[in-house]
N, C-alpha and C positions, 0 to 999 in steps of 0.2 A: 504494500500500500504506500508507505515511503517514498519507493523508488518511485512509482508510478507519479505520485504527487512532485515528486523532482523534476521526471521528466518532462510534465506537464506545465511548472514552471517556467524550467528553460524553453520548451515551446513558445510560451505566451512573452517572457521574455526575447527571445528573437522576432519576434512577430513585433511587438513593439518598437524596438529598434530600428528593423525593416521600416517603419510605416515613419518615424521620425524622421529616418532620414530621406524617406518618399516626398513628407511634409517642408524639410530643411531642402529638398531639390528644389523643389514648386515654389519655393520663396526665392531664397538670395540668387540662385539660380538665373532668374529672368528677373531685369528692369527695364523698365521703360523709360527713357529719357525724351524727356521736349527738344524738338527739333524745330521748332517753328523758327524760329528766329534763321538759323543756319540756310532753311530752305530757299530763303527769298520771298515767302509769302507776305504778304503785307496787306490782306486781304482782313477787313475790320467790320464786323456787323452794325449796323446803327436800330434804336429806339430810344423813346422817349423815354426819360430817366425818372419821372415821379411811376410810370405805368399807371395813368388814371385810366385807360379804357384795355379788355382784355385782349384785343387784336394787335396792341404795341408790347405782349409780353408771351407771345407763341410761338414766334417763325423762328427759323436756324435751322434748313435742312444741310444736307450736304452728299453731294452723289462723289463715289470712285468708281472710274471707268477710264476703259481706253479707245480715245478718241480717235487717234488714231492707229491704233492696232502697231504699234513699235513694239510691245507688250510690257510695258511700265503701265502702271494707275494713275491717269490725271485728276483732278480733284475739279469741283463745283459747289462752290458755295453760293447759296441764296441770300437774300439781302431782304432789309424791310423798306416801308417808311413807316412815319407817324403821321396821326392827324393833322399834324400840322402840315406834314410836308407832301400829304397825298395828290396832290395836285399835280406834284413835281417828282416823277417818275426816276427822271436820272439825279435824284439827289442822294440816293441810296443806291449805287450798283451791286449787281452779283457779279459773280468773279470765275474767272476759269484760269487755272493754272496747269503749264504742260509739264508736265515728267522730266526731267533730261536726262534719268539715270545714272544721275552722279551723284544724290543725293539735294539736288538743286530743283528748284521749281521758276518758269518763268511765264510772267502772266500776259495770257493772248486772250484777254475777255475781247478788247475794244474790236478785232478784225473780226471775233467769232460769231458774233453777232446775237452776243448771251449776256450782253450788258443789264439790260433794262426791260427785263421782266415784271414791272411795274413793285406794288406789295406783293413778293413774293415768301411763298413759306415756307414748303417741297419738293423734293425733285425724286424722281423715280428713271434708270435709266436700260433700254433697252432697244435690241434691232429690232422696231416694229415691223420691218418692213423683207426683211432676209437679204438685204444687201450687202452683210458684212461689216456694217459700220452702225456701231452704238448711236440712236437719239435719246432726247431728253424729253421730258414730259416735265413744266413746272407750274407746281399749283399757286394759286395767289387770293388775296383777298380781290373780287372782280375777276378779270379774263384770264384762265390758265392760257398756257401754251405749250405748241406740243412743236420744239424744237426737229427737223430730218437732218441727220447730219449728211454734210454733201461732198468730206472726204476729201476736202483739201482746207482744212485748220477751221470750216464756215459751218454755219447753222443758219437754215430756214424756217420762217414761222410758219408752220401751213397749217395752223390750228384752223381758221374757217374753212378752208379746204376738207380736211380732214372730219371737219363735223365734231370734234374733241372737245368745244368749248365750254366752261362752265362758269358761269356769270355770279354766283354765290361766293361763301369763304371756304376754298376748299384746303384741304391738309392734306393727307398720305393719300396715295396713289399706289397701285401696283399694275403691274403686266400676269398675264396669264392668259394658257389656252383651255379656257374653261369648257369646249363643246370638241373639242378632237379635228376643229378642220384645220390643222397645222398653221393657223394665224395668230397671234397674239393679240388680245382683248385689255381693256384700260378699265380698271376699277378706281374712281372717285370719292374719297370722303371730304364731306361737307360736315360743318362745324358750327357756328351760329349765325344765323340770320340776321350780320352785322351788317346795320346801314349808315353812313359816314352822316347824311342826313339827319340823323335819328339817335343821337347818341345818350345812351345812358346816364346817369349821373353821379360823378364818382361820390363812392360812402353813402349813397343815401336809396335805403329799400332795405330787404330781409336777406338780400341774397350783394350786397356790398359792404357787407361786415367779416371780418376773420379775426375770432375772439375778439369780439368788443371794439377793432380798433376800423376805422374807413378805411377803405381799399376798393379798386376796380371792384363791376360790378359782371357775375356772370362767374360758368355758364348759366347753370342755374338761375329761374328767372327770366332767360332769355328765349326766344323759338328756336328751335333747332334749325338745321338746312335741309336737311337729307340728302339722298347721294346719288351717286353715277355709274350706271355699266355702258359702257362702250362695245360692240363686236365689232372686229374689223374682217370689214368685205374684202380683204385680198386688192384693192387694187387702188389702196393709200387712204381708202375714207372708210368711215365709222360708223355706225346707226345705233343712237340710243336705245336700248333695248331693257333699261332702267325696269320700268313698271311689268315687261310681260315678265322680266326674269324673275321680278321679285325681291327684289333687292332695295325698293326706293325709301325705304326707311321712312312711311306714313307715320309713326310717333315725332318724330326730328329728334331724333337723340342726336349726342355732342360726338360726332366720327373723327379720329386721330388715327394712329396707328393701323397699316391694314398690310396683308399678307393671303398668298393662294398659297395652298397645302393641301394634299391629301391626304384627308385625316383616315381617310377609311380601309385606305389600301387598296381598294378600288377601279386605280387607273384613271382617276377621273378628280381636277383640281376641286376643292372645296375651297370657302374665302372665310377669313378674323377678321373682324372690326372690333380693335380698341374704342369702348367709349366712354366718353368722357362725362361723367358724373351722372350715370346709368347702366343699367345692363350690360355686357360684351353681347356681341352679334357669331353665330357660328352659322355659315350660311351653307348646308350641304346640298350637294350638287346633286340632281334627281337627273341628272344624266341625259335629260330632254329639253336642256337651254333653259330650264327653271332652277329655280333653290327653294329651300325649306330651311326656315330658321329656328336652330333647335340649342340654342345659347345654355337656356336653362334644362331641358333633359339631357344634354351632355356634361352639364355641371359643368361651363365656363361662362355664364354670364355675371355672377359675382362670384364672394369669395363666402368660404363655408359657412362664414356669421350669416349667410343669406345678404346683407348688407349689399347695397351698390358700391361700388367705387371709382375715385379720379384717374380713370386708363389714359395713358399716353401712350408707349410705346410697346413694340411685340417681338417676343423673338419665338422661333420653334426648333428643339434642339433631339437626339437622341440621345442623351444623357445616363440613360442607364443599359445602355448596348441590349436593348429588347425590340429593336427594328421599328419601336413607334415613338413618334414625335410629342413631347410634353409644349406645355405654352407656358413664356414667361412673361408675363404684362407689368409692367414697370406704372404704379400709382402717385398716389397724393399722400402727400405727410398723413401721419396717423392713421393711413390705408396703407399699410403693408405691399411692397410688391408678392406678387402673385404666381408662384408655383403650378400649373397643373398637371398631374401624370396623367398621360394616358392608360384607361386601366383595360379595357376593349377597345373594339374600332370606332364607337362614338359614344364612349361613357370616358371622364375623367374625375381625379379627383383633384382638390386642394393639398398640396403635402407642401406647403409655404412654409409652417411651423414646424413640422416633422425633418424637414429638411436643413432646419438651422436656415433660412435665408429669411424672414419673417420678423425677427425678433431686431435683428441688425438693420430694417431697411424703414421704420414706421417712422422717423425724425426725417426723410427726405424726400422732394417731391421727385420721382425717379420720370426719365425722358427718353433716349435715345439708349439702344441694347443687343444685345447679340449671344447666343449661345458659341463662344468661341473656346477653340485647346490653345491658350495663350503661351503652354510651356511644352508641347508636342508631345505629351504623355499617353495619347490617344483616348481621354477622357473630355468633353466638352464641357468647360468654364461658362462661366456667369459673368458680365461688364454691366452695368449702369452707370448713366450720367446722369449730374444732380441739377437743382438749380428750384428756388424759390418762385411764383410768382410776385410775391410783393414786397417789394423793397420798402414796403412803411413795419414788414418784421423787424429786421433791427433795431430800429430806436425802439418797438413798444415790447423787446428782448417775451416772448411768447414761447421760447422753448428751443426753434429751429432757427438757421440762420438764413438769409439770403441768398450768398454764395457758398456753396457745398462742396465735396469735395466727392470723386467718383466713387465706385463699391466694385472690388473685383471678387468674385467669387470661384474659389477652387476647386475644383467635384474631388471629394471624396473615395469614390471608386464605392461606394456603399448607399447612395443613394441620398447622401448627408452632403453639405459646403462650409469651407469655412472661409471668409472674408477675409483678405490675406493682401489688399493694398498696401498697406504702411509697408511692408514686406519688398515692394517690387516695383520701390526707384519714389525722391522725393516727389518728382512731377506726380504721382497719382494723389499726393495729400494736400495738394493745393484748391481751395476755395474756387469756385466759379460758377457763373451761371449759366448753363452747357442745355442744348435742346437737342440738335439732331447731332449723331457719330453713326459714321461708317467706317467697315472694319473690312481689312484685305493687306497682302502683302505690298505694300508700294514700293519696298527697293527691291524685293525677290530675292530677299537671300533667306525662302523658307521658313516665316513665323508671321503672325499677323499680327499687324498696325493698327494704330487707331485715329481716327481723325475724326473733330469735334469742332462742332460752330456751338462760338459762345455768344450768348445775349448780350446785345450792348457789348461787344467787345473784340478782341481778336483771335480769331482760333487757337485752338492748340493739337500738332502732329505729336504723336506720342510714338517712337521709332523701340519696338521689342527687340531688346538687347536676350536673347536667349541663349545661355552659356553651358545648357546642364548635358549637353550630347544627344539629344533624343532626335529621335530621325521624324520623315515628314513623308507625302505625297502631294502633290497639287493636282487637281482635273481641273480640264478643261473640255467642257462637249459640244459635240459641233453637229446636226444634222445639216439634210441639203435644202430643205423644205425651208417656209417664210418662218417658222419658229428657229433659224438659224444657231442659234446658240441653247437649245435645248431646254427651254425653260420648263419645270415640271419632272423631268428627269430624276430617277431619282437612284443613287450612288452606293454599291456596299463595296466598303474596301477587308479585306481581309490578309492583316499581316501576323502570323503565328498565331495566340490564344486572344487577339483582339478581333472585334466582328463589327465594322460601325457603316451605318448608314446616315445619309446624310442627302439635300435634293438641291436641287440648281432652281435659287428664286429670284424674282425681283421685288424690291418695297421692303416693309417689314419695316428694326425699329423705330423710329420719332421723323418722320419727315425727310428720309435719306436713303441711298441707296447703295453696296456694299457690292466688292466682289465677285463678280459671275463662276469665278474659278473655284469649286471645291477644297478645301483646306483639309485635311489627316493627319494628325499626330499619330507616329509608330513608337514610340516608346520605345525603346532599345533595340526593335527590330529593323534591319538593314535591308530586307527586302517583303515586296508586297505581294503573297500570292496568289489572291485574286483580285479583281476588277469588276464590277458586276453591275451594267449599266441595261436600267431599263426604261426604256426609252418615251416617249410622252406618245407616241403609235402604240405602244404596249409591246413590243419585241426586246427583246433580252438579248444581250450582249457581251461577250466576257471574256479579259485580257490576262493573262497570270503571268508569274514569274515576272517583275517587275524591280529593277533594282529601289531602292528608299532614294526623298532628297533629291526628287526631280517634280521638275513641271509638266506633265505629258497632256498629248490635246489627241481626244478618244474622236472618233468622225462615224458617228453612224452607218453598220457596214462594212466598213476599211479598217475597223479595230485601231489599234495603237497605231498613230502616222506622223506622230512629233514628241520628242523629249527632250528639255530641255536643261544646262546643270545651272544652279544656284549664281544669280550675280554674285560679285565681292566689289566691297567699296574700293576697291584699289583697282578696280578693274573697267572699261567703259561701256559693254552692252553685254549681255545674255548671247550664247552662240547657241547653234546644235549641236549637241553631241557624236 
């Protein structure tokens, strides 16, 4: 009995150790260091500084994409105005900065013709069209626009053309081929039924107070917009098909955050709407150009107290290597961000507090997010980004602050996180008032970046310094069809006793749009041995034996047809191998 108990010790004892030092990896291992400065960017968001109306304390999306296919990430930051300045369109620009792959950015808004998107909020970025080249879709308070890019450094508006337009205040946007004709569809969320005309009045009603003190007024209070489906007919334009699909959001609830996902396995995209200060929206797809919205018997449109909550942003991740997708909605102070496992194909639960992420997230209003493997352990992490609406919190000191500081969250490998910033570089502990972040590898040397539009201020590139050895995979998919880069696809990588799936989307958290290219953490394994790509037609696909620590581009058909090895900053462009 003795012995037994000894051995047992020393068991639990190694096991511990083991898991320390897994812990001690995942931290000092990986920093993040700001790089904004070094880059060149000089790219500065503007709003009004008291925030007396809530449409000058929302916008800051930010898309990463490649504009022009060199295979670097250029960036797009959104711009606002303010009531004062709404009049005057180019008094606030948005900004486009190119790659140069040297760790440098240089800014070609003025020729791109991506200057002055008026009050813009969102950008969502994708080949509507199958020509090989990324557009932009950006949403605004008034006229979105839906950017063609035309493959020589320019963009054209051909929003009335295309029939895309929407005259309300719209926020997140996504791409998706919701009905299987190989075209890409444009989902719209609309947000409140703000009219410059017609303005509220700050502090003063039931719904422009927060704890006793004046503040902007809304949402709450206010009409909602409702929202937008777009199909596109294949031959550059669009026909709203809003009301037959289902999707027009006849209550007006507050839409932010939105993302297409297959929740059901299916084959077939379903759509999340984040919203904002009611219900979440689970819109499933009945496979006949309709949806069914089933938020609350799938137990995602609040959180287990029954309670509504302030949704902003959405991430969908494979988190516990069981091939289905959890949702992670990033809330409102004293609204907890929001865990949900998937427990069946369209039942979830709340596992926010079981999870440890719950208890650390109720002091900040969370925005822009992403289920990312920040330390390439082949486990998928948790990011938020923080940021208060009202700057009248400070002086009346109520608890939370203003400017906040991010929340990075490290999976466990048990189904648990623990919150591990202060850990992984000073740049994560710093205050700020952050909305949209997109995440993707911007130099390609194999780990993902973070990139964040600050309110009222100027961004911050956060460049992942990852030291701990763990290896990686990149995809990239490519069909021949108008869905050109695969959207919907969805990816199982499989290196030794790691299994992760993972899908090619666009939109998702806070008003931004993120990396087309799949990301894989392998953990200490060197090589991938399978690939296992099924396809948005529903054909299956599968590549093995794959060296680690490459960027490869899978092409529907033709299997493996590009790989690529890791830039180095000492180095000037990415070759083939």
């Amino acid at each position: 009995m003795r012995v037994l108990l000894l051995i047992t010790l020393c068991t639990l004892s190694v096991m511990l150790a083991s898991f320390q030092r897994a812990s001690e990896k995942a931290g000092t291992a990986v920093q993040f260091t700001d790089i904004t400065d070094s880059t060149g960017i000089r790219f500065r968001h503007f709003s009004a500084p008291e925030k007396k109306y809530i449409v000058e304390s929302m916008s800051g999306g930010v898309a990463l994409f490649d504009y022009d296919n060199d295979g670097f990430l250029d960036i797009y930051f959104t711009n606002a105005l303010t009531v004062e300045t709404a009049s005057n369109p180019r008094s606030s620009p948005s900004a486009l900065y190119h790659n140069n792959g040297n760790g440098t950015f240089t800014d070609v808004t003025e020729r791109s013709g991506l200057a002055y998107p008026g009050w813009a909020m969102g950008v969502v970025s994708a080949d509507f069209d199958g020509d090989g080249l990324e557009d932009l879709y950006v949403t605004c308070l008034g006229p979105n626009h839906l950017y063609r890019n035309n493959g020589d450094g320019t963009f054209s508006d051909i929003t009335a053309k295309a029939g895309v337009d929407d005259l309300r205040w719209s926020t997140g946007a996504a791409f998706g081929d919701y009905d299987h004709d190989q075209a890409l569809d444009l989902f719209v969320a609309n947000y409140v039924d703000f009219k410059l005309s017609d303005l509220p009045t700050f502090g003063k009603g039931k719904f422009c107070l927060y704890h006793g003190i004046p503040v902007q007024c809304g949402p709450r209070g206010l009409p909602g917009a409702g929202d937008s489906l777009f199909h596109n007919n294949k031959d550059g334009t669009f026909t709203n098909v809003t009301q037959k699909a289902g999707v027009a959001d006849p209550d007006g609830r507050y839409g932010l955050g939105c993302l297409w996902t297959d929740v059901d396995g299916d084959g077939w995209l379903d759509l999340f709407l984040a919203n904002d200060a009611g219900p979440n929206f689970l819109y499933h797809n009945r496979r006949n150009g309709t949806f069914a919205e089933i938020g609350f018997p799938a137990g995602v449109a609040v959180g287990e107290d029954g309670q509504e909550q302030g949704s902003m942003g959405v991430a969908v991740g494979d988190y516990l290597h069981q091939g289905r997708f959890a949702f992670f909605v990033t809330n409102f102070s004293d609204e907890y961000n929001t865990l949900y496992r998937q427990e069946s194909s369209l039942i979830y639960s709340d596992v926010s507090f079981s999870s440890k992420i719950a208890p650390v997230t109720l002091p900040f209003v969370g925005w822009g997010t992403a289920f990312l493997d920040y330390d390439n352990d082949g486990w998928p992490d948790l990011v938020a980004v923080n940021g208060h609406v009202y700057p009248q919190v400070d002086a009346a000191k109520v608890g939370t602050p203003y400017a906040q500081r991010l929340l990075l969250f490290h999976n466990e490998h048990n189904g648990t996180f623990s919150e591990v910033a202060a850990k992984c570089g000073e740049a994560l502990s710093i205050p700020r008032v952050s909305r949209g972040a997109a995440f993707g590898d911007i130099d390609n040397d194999g780990d993902i970046d973070v990139v964040i539009n600050n309110l009222d201020g100027k961004p911050v590139i956060l460049r992942n310094d990852t030291s701990n050895g763990n290896h990686w995979i990149s995809i990239k998919t490519q069909t021949e069809g108008t869905n050109r880069d695969a959207l919907g696809a969805k990816v199982k990588v499989v290196a030794g006793d790691l299994a992760q799936w993972d899908e090619v989307r666009s939109g998702g958290s806070y008003l931004s749009s993120s990396d087309l290219r799949v990301h894989y953490g392998l953990g200490e394994n060197i090589r991938v041995d399978l690939i296992e790509v099924h396809w948005p037609d529903g054909k299956i696909e599968t590549v093995r034996d794959i060296p680690a620590d490459q960027f490869v581009l899978i092409k529907e058909g033709k299997g493996l047809v590009k790989a690529t090895a890791p830039w180095k900053r000492e180095g000037t462009r990415i070759e083939d191998r």
